[in-house]
C-alpha positions as protocol buffer text, in pm:
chain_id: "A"
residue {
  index: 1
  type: UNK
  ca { x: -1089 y: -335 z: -2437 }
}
residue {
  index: 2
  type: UNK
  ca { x: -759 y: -366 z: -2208 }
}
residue {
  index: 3
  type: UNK
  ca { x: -621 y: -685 z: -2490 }
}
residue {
  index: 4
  type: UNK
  ca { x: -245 y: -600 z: -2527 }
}
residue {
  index: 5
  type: UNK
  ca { x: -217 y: -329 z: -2238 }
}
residue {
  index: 6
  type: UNK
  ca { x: -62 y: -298 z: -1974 }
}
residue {
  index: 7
  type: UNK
  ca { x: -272 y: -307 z: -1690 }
}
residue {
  index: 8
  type: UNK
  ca { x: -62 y: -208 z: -1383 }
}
residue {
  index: 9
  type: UNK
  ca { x: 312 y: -144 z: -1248 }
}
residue {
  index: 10
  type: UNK
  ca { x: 455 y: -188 z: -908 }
}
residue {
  index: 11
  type: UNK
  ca { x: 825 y: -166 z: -825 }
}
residue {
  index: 12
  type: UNK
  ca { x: 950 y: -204 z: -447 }
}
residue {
  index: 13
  type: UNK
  ca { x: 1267 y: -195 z: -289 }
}
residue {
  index: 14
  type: UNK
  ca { x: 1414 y: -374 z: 27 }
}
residue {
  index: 15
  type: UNK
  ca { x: 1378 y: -183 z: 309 }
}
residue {
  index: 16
  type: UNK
  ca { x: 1456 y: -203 z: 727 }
}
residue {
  index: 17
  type: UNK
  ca { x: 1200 y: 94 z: 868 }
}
residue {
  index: 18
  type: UNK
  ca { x: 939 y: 294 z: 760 }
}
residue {
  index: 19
  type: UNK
  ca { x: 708 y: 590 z: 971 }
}
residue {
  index: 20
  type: UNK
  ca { x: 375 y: 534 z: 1053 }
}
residue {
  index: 21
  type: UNK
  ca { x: 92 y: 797 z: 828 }
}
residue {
  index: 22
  type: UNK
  ca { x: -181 y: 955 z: 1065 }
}
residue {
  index: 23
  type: UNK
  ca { x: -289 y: 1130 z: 757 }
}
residue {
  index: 24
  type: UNK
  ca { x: -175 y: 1199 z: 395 }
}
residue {
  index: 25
  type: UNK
  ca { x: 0 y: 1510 z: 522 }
}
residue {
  index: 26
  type: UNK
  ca { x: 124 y: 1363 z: 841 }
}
residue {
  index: 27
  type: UNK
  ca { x: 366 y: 1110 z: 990 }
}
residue {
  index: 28
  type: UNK
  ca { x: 530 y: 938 z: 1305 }
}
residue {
  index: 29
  type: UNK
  ca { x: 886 y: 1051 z: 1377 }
}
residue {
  index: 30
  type: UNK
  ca { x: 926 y: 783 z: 1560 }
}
residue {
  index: 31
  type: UNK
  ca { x: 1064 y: 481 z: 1259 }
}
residue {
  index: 32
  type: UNK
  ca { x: 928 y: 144 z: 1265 }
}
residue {
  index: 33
  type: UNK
  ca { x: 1045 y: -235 z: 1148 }
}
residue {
  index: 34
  type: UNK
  ca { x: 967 y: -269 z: 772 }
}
residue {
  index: 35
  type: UNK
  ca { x: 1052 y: -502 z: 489 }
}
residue {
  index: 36
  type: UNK
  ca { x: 905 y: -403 z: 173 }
}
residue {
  index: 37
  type: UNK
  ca { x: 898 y: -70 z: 38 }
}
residue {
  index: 38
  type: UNK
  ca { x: 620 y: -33 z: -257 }
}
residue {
  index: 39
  type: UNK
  ca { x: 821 y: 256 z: -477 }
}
residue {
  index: 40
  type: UNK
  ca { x: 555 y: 298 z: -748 }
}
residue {
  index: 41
  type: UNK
  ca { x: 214 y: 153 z: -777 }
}
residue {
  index: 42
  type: UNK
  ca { x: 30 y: 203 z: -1100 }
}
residue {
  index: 43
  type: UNK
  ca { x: -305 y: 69 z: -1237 }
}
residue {
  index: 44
  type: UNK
  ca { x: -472 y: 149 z: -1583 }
}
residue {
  index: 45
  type: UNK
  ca { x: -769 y: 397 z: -1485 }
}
residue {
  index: 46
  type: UNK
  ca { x: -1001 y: 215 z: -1638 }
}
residue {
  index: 47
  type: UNK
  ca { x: -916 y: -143 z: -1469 }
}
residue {
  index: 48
  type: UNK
  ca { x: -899 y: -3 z: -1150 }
}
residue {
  index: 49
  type: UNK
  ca { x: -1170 y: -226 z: -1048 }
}
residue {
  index: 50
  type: UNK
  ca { x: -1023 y: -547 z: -1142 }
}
residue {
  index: 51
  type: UNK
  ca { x: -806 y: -565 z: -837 }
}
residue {
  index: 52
  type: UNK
  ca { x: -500 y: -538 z: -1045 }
}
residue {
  index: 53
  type: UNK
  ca { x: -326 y: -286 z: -733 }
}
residue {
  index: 54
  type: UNK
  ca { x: -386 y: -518 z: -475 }
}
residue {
  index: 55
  type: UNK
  ca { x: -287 y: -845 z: -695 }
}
residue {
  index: 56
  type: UNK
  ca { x: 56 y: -678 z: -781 }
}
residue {
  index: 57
  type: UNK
  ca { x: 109 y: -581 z: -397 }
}
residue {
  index: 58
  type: UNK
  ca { x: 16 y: -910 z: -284 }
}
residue {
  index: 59
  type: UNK
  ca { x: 297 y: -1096 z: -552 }
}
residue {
  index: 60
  type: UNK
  ca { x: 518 y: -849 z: -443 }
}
residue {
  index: 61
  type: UNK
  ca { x: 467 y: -919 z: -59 }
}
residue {
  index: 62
  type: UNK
  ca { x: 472 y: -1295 z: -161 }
}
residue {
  index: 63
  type: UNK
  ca { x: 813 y: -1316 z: -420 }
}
residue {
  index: 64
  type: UNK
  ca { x: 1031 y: -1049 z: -370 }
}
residue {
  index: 65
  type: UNK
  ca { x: 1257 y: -1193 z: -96 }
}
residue {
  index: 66
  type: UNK
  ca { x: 1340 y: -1562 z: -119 }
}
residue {
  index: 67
  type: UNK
  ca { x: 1164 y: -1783 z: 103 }
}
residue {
  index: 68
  type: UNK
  ca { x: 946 y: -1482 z: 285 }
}
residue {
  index: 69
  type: UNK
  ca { x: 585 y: -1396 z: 259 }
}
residue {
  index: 70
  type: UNK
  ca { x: 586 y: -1040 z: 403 }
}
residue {
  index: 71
  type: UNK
  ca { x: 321 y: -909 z: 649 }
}
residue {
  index: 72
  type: UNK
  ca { x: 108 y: -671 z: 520 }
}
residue {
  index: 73
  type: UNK
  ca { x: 217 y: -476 z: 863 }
}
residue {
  index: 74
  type: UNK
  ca { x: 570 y: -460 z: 715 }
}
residue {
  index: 75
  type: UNK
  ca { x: 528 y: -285 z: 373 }
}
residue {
  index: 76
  type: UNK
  ca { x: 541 y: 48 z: 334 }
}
residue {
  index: 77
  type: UNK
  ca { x: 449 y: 303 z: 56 }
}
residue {
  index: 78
  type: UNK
  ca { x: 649 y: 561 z: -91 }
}
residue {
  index: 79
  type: UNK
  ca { x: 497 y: 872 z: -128 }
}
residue {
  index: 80
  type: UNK
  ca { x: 136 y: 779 z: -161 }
}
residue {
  index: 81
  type: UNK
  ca { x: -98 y: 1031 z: -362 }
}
residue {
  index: 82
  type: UNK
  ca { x: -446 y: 1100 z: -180 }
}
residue {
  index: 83
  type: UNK
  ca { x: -586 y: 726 z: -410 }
}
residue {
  index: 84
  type: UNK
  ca { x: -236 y: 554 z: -288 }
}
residue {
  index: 85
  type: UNK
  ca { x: -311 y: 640 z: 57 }
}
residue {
  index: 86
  type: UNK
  ca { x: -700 y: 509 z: 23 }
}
residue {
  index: 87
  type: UNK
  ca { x: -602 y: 206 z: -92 }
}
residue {
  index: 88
  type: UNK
  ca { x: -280 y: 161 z: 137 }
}
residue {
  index: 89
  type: UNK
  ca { x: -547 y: 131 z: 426 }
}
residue {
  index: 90
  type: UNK
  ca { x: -772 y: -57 z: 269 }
}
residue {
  index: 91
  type: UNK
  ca { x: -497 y: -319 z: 177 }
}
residue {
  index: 92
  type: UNK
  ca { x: -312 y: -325 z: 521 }
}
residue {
  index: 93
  type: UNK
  ca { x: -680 y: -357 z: 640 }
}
residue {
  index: 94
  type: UNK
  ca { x: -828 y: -629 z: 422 }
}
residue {
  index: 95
  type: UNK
  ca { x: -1100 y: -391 z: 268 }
}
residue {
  index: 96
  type: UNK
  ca { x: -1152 y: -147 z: 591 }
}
residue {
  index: 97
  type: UNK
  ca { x: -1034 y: 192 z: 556 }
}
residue {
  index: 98
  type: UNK
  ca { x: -1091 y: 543 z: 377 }
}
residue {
  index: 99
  type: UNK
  ca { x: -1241 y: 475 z: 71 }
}
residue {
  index: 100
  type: UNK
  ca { x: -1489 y: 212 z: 168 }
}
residue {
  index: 101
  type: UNK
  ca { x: -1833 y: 317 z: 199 }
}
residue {
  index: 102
  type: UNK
  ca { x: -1863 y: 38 z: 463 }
}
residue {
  index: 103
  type: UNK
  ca { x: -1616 y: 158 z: 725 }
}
residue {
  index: 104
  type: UNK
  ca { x: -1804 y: 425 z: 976 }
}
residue {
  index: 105
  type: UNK
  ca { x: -1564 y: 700 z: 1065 }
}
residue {
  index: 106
  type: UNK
  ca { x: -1566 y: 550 z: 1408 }
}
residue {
  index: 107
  type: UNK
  ca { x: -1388 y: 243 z: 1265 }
}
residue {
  index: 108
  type: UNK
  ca { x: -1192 y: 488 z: 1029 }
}
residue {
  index: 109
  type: UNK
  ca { x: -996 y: 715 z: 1313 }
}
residue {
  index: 110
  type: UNK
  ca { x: -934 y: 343 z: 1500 }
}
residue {
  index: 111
  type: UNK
  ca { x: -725 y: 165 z: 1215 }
}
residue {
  index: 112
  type: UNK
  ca { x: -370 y: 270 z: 1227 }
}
residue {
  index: 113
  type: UNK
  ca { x: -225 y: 424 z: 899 }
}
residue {
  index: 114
  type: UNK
  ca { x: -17 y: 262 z: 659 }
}
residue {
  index: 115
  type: UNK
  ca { x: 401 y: 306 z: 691 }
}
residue {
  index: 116
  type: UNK
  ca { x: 555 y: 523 z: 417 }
}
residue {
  index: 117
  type: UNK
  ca { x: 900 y: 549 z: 358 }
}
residue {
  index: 118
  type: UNK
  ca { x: 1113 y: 765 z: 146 }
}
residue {
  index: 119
  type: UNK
  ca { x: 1328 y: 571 z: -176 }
}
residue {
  index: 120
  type: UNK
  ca { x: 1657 y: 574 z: -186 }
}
């Protein structure tokens, strides 16, 4: 029963570039535009399911600079763990990506990563 838990964290931070991921391990050193920086994303193991990740992303994207919806091409993760980076592409690719059965590896090497960025 998740009554009276909390079910997820995110906290993000203002940001103006970000490096493109070609894996986990690896990354552009070339920077790119960026807006939102996603510092810490957090979701109760066993409510992973529920959406709860991709809800809090999506309110951040949507509220945390007045008057802007940010483009999921814009945000950037900090520091994703091997699940973080899964789901990264999967959000920046509305359900495509590593981690979805669906996606052929063809598909999977075409999508570009997501952008990760270091906090300040």
């Amino acid at each position: 029963n998740n009554n009276n838990r909390i079910l997820g964290v995110v906290t993000v931070q203002i940001i103006s570039q970000a490096y493109r991921m070609f894996t986990l391990h690896e990354r552009s050193l070339t920077p790119e535009k960026a807006y939102l920086g996603i510092g810490l994303l957090w979701s109760l193991p066993s409510a992973r399911t529920l959406g709860i990740a991709t809800q809090l992303v999506t309110a951040a994207r949507n509220h945390s600079i007045y008057g802007v919806r940010v483009e999921k091409s814009l945000v950037a993760f900090s520091s994703p763990t091997q699940a973080g980076y899964d789901f990264a592409m999967r959000y920046i690719h509305d359900g495509q990506g590593k981690g979805n059965s669906k996606t052929t590896h063809e598909q999977q090497q075409q999508l570009l990563g997501p952008l990760v960025y270091e906090m300040k």
